[in-house]
C-alpha positions as CSV (number, residue, x, y, z in Angstrom):
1,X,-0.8,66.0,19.4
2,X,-1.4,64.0,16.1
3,X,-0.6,60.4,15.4
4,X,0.1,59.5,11.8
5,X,-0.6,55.7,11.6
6,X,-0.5,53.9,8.1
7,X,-3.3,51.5,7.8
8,X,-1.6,48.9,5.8
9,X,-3.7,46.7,3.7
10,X,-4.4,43.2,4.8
11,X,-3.1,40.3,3.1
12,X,-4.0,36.7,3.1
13,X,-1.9,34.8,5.2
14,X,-1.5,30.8,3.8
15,X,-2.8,28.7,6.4
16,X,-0.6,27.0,8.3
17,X,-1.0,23.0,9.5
18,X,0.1,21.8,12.3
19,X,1.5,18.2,12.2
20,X,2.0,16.7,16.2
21,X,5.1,14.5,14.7
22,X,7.7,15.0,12.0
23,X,7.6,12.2,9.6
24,X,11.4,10.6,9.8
25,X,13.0,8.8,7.3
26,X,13.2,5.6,9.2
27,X,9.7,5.9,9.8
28,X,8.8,6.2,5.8
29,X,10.8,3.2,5.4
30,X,9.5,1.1,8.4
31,X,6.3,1.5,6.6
32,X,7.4,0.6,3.5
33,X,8.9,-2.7,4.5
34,X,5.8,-3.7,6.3
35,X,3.2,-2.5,3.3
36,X,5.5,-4.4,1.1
37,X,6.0,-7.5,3.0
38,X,1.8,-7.8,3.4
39,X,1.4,-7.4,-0.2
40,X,4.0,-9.6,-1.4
41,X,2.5,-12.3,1.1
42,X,-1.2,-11.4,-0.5
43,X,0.3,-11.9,-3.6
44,X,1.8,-15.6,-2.8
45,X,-1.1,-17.0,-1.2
46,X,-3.3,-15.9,-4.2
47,X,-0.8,-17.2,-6.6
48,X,-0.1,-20.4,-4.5
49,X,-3.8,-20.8,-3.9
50,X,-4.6,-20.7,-7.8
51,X,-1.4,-22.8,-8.5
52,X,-2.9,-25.5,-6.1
53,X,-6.3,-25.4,-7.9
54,X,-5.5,-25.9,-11.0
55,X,-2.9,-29.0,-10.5
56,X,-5.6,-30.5,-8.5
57,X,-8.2,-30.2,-11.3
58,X,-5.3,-31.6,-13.5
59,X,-4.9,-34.3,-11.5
60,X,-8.2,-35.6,-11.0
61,X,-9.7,-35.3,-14.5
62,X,-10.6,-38.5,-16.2
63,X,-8.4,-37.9,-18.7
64,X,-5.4,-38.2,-16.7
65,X,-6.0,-41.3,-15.4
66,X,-6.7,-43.1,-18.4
67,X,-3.0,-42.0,-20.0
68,X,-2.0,-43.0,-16.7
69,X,-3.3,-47.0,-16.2
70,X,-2.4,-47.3,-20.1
């Protein structure tokens, strides 16, 4: 008795990865919301901060108070 068995050649399979959960869209956009809301509040206290600074140095330079008791 003979077998005739075709050796077929082997191919490269793409590897596969295996993710534990399946990104949902509400997920994507829960993140989004909260990246955005952290930088936007970044953003205002840097902007607020410099704000602040520079009316403060406006307000106490001697030329300010000079135009002011005039």
């Amino acid at each position: 008795m003979t077998s005739s068995i075709e050796t077929t050649p082997r191919v490269e399979r793409p590897r596969v990865e295996l993710v534990e959960e399946i990104p949902s869209p509400e997920a994507a956009a829960r993140k989004a919301f909260v990246s955005g809301a952290i930088t936007s509040g970044i953003l205002c206290a840097v902007v607020g901060t410099v704000v602040g600074f520079v009316l403060g140095v406006q307000s106490s330079s001697p030329r300010r108070r000079v135009r002011g008791e005039q």
